[in-house]
C-alpha positions as a LaTeX table, in Angstrom:
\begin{tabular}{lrrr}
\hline
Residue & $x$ (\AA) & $y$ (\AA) & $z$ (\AA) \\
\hline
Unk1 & 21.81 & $-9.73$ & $-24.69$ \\
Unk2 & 21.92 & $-13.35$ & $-25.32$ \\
Unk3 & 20.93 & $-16.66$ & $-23.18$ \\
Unk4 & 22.30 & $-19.80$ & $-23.87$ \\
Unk5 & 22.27 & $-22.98$ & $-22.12$ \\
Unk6 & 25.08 & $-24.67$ & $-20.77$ \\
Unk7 & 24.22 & $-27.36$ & $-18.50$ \\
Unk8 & 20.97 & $-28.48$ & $-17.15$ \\
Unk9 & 19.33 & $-25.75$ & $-14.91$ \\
Unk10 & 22.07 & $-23.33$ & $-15.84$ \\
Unk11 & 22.42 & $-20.22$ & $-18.29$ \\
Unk12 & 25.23 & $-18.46$ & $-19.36$ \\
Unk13 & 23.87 & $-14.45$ & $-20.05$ \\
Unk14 & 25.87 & $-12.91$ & $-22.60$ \\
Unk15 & 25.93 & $-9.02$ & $-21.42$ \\
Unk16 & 28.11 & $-6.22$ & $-23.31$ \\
Unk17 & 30.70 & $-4.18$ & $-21.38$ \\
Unk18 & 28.76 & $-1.34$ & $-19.90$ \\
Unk19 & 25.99 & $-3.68$ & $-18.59$ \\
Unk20 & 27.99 & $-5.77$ & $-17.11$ \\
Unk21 & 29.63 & $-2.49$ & $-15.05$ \\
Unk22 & 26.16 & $-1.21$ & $-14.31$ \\
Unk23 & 25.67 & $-4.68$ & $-12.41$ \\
Unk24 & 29.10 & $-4.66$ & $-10.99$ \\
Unk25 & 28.42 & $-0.91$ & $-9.75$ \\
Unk26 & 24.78 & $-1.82$ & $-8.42$ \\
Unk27 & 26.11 & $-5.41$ & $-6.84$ \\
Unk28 & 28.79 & $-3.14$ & $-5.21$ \\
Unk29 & 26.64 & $-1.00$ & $-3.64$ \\
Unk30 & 24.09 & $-2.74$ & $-2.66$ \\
Unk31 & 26.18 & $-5.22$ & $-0.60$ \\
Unk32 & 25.68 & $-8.47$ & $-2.34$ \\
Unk33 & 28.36 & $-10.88$ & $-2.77$ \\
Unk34 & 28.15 & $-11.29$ & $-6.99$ \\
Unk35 & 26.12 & $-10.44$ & $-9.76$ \\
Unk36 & 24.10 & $-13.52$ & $-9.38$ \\
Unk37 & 23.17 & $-12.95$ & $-6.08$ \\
Unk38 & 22.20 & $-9.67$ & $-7.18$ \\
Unk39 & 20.31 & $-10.79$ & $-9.97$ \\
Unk40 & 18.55 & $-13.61$ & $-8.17$ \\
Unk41 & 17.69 & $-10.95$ & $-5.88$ \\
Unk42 & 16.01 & $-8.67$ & $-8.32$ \\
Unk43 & 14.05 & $-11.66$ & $-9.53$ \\
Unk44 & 12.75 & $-12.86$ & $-5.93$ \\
Unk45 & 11.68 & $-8.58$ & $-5.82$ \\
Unk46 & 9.81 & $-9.11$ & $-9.21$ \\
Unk47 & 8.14 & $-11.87$ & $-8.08$ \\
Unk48 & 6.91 & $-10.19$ & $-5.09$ \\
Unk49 & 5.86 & $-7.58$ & $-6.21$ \\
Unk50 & 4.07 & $-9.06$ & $-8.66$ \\
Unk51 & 1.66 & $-11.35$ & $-6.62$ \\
Unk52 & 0.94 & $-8.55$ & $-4.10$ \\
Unk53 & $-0.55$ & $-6.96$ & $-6.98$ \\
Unk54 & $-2.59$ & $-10.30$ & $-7.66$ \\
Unk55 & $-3.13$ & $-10.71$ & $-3.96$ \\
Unk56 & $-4.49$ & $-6.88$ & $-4.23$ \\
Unk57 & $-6.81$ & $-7.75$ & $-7.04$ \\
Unk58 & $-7.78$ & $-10.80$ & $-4.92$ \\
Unk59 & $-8.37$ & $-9.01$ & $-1.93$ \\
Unk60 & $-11.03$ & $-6.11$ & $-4.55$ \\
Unk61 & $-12.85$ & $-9.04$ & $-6.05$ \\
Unk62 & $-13.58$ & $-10.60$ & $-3.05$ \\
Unk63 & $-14.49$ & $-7.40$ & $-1.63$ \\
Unk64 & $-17.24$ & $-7.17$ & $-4.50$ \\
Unk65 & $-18.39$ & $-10.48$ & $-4.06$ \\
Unk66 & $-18.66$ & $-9.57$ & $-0.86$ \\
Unk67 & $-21.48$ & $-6.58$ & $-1.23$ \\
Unk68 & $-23.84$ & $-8.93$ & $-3.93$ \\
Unk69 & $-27.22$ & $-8.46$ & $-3.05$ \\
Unk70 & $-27.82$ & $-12.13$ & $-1.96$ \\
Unk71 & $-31.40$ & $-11.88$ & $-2.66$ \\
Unk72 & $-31.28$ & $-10.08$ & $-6.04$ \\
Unk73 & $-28.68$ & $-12.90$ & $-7.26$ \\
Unk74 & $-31.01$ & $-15.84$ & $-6.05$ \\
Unk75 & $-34.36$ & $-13.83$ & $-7.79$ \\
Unk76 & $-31.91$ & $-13.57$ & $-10.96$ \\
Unk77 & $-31.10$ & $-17.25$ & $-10.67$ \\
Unk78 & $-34.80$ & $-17.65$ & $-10.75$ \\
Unk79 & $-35.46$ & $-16.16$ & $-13.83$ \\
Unk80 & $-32.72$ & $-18.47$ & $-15.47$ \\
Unk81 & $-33.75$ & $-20.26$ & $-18.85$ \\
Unk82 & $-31.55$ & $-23.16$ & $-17.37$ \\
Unk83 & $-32.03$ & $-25.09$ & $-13.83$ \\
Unk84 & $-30.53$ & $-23.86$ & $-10.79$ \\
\hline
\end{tabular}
């Protein structure tokens, strides 16, 4: 599979036969007008996926910060070689 660019913004995929008829058979199927539709809706999935994963990790860090001992952090701030 091969990307190169054609015009500013825009790519032109090179995909071999049987890809190209998976995407035609999934595009079909799945009701979207073209491949690149298709495609661009894959992507926008990706994408969303991946940040509720970073939202998740988010949410679990500030779920630890969260359930610090206030007053064992500000005694270990104390005992800092540095000023706090």
């Amino acid at each position: 599979m091969g990307i190169s660019m054609t015009g500013e913004g825009m790519t032109s995929v090179s995909v071999n036969y049987e890809i190209r008829r998976q995407l035609n058979t999934i595009r079909t199927t799945g009701g979207h007008r073209s491949v690149n539709d298709l495609l661009h809706e894959m992507i926008r999935t990706h994408k969303m996926l991946k940040m509720k994963g970073e939202i998740d990790t988010l949410r679990e860090r500030m779920k630890m910060a969260v359930d610090v001992d206030v007053d064992h952090l500000a005694e270990r701030l104390n005992l800092a070689p540095f000023k706090v």
